[in-house]
VOBA-1610 file (N, C-alpha, C; in pm, whole numbers, padded with zeros to 5 digits, always signed):
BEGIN
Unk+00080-00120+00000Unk+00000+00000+00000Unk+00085+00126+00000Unk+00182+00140+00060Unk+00318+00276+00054Unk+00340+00279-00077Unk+00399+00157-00144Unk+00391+00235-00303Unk+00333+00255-00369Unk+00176+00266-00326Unk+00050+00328-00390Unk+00084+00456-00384Unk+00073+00476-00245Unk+00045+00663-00149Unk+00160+00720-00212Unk+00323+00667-00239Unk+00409+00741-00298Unk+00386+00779-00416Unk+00334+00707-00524Unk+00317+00670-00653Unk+00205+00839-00664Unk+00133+00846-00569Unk-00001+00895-00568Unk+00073+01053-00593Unk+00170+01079-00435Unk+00252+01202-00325Unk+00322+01247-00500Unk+00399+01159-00576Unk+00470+01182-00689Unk+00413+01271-00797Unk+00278+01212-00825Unk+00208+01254-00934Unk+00159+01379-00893Unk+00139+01404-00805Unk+00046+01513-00773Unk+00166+01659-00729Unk+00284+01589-00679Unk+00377+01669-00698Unk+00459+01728-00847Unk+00400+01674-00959Unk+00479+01637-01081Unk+00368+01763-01122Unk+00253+01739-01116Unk+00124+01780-01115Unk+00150+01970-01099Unk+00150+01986-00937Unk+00173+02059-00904Unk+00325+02144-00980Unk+00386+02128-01022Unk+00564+02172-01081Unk+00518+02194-01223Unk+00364+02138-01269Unk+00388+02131-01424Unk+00282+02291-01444Unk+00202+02245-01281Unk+00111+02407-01288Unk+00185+02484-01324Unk+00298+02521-01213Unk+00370+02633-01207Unk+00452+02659-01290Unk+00509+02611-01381Unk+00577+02635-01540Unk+00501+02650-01626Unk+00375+02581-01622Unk+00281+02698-01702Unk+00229+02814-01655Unk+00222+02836-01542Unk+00176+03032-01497Unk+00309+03052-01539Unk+00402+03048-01476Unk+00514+03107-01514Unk+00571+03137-01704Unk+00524+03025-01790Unk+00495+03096-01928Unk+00417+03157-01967Unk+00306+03147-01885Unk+00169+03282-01896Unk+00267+03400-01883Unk+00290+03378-01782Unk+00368+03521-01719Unk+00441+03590-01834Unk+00525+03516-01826Unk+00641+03599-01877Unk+00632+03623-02062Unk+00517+03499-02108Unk+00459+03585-02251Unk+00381+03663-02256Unk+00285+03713-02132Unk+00174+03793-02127Unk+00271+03918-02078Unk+00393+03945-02064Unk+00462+04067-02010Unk+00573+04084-02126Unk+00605+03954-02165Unk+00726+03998-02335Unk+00635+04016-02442Unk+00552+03952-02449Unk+00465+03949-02600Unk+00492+04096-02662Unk+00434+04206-02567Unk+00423+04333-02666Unk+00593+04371-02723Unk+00701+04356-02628Unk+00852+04335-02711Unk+00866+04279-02832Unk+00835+04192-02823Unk+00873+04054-02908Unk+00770+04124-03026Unk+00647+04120-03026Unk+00607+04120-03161Unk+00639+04238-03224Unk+00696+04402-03167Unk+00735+04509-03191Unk+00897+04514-03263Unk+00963+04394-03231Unk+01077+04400-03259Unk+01113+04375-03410Unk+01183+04460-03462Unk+01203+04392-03635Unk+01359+04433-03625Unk+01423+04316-03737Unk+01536+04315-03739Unk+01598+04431-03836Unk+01715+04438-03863Unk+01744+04560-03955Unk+01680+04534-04125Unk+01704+04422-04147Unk+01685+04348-04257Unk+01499+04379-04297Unk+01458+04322-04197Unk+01280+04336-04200Unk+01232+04509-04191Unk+01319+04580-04115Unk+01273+04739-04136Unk+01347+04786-04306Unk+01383+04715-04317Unk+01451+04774-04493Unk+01366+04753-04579Unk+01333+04625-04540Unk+01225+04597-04659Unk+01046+04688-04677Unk+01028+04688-04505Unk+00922+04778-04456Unk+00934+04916-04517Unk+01053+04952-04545Unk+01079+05106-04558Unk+01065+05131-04741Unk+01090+05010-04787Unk+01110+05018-04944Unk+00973+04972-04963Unk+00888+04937-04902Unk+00754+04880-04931Unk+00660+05005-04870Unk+00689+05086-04811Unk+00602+05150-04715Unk+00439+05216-04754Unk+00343+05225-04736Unk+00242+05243-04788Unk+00178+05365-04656Unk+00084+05414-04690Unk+00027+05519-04610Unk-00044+05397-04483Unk-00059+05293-04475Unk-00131+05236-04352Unk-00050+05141-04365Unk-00066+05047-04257Unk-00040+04910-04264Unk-00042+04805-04300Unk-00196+04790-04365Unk-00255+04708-04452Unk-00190+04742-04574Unk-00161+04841-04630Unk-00126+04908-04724Unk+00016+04838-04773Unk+00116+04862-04697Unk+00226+04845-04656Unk+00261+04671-04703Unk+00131+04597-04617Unk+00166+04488-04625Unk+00085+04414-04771Unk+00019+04491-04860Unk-00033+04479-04976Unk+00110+04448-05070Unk+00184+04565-05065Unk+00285+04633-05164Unk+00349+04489-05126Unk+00424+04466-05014Unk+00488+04351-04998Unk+00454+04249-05072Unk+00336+04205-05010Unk+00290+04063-05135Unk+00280+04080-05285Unk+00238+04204-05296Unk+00270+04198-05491Unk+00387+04167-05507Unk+00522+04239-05411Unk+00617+04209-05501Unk+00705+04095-05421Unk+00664+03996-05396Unk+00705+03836-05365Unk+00720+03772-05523Unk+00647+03723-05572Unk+00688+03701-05698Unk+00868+03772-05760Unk+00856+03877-05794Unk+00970+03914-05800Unk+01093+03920-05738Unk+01082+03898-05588Unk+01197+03891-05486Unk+01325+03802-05524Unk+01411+03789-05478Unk+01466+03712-05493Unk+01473+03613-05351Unk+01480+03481-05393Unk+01423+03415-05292Unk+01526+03421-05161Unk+01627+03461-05148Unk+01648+03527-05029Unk+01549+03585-04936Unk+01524+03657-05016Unk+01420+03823-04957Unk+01327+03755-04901Unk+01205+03642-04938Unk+01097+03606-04974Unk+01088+03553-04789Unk+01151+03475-04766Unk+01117+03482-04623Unk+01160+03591-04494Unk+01261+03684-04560Unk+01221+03805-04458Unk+01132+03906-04476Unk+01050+03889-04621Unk+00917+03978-04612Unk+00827+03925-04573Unk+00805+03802-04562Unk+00704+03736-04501Unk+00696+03713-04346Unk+00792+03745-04302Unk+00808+03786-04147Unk+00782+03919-04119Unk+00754+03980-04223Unk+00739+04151-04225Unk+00639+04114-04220Unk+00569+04063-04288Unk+00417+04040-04336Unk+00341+03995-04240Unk+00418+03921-04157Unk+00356+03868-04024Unk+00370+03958-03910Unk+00457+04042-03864Unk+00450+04098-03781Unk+00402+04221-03809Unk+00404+04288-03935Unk+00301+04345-03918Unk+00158+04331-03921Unk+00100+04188-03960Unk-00029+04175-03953Unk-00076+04169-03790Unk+00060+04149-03688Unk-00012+04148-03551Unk-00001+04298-03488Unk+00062+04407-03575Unk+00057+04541-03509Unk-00109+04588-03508Unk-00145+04650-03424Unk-00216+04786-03463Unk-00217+04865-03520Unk-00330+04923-03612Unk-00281+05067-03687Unk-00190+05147-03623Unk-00215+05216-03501Unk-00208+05297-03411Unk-00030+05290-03391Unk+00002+05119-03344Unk+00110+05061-03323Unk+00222+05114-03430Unk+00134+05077-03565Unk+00273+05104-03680Unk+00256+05272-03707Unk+00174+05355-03694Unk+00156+05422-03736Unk+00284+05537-03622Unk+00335+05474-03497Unk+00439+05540-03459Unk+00541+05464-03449Unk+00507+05378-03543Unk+00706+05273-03538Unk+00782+05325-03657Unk+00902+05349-03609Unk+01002+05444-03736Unk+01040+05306-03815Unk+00990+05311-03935Unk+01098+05200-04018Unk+01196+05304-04115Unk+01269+05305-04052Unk+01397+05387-04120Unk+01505+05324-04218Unk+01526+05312-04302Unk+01643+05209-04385Unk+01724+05238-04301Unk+01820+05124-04294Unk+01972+05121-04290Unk+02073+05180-04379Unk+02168+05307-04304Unk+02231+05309-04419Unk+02359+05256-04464Unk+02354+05176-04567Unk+02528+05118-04637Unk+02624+05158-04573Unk+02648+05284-04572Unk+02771+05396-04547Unk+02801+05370-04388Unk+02712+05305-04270Unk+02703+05314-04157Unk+02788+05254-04122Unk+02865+05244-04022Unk+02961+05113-03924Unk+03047+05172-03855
//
């Protein structure tokens, strides 16, 4: 019967450890999320900046027309453009600087 009650003390402790690593990824994506989806790399604001349209939707229109033409390099860092900006807000992009990079910089 003890290696029932342990078997039991185990699970419910395993139980309990598996709660708390999931609040704890609640947590800490419900407090990074707005970072994380705001963040674009230099590469993804270049392309944003050469695509740029008066809105967002806009923006991310111009992008998809010109996939076809990309070179397939490009094709999956506009489509990460394409994605993160489909999770901005108007509001959101409408004060995010996408500024090119310039060549000349370093």
């Amino acid at each position: 019967m003890r290696k029932n009650e342990n078997t039991g003390i185990v699970a419910a402790q395993s139980a309990a450890a598996e709660m708390k690593v999931a609040r704890f990824k609640k947590t800490i994506f419900r407090r990074y999320k707005p970072m994380l989806k705001n963040s674009f790399t230099v590469e993804e604001i270049n392309i944003a900046a050469m695509f740029m349209g008066a809105t967002r939707l806009g923006t991310m229109k111009r992008i998809i027309a010109a996939l076809p033409h990309m070179d397939e390099d490009f094709v999956p860092i506009a489509v990460s453009v394409i994605e993160k900006l489909g999770e901005l807000e108007e509001k959101e992009f409408a004060g995010h600087s996408f500024t090119p990079a310039d060549e000349t910089e370093g």
